[in-house]
N, C-alpha and C positions, 0 to 999 in steps of 0.2 A: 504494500500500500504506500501512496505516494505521501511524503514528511514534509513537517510542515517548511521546513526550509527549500522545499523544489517549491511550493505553492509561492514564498515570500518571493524565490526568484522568476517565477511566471510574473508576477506583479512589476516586479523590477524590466522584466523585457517589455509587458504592455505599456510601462509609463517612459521609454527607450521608442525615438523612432527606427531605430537599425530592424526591426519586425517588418514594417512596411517594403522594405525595399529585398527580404528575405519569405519567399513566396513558399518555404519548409513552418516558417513563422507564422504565415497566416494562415496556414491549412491545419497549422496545430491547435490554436486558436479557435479556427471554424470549428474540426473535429472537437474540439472543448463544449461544444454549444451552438449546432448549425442555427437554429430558429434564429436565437439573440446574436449570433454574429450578423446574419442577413438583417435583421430588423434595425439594429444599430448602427448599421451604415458602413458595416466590418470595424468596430471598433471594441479592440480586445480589454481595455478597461471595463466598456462594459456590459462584455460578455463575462467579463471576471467575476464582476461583482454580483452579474446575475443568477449565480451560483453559491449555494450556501459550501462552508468553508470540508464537510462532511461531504457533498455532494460530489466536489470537488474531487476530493481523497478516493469517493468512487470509483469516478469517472477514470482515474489515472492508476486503477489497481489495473485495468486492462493492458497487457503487457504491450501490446502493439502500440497505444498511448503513451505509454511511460516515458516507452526506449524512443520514440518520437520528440516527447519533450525534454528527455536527456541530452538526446541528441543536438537538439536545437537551442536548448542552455547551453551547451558544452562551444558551439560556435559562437553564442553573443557573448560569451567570456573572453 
């Protein structure tokens, strides 16, 4: 299950424009939350926020998400 320190740095990439211009970024993002990404105009603040902090922890126990958003932290580092 995903800790809460991947979640702090999901947050840290959404309030980073470097997600925008990184299209592994947005599809993580979307996959995060298609509905609330599309509705909000693809803005991953907030789809972030759209999601309760457990919710969240769910969504990212799916291994194929995890290693996606590993991933994709490991390059805005």
């Amino acid at each position: 299950m995903a800790n809460d320190e991947l979640i702090n740095e999901l947050y840290e990439l959404a309030y980073n424009l470097w997600w925008s211009y990184n299209p592994e970024a947005q599809e993580l993002f979307e996959n995060l939350s298609p509905m609330t990404w599309k509705l909000s105009n693809h803005n991953p603040i907030q789809t972030l926020k759209s999601i309760s902090k457990d919710e969240l922890k769910a969504r990212l126990s799916n291994p194929n998400l995890l290693s996606k958003a590993k991933k994709v932290l490991d390059e805005f580092k």
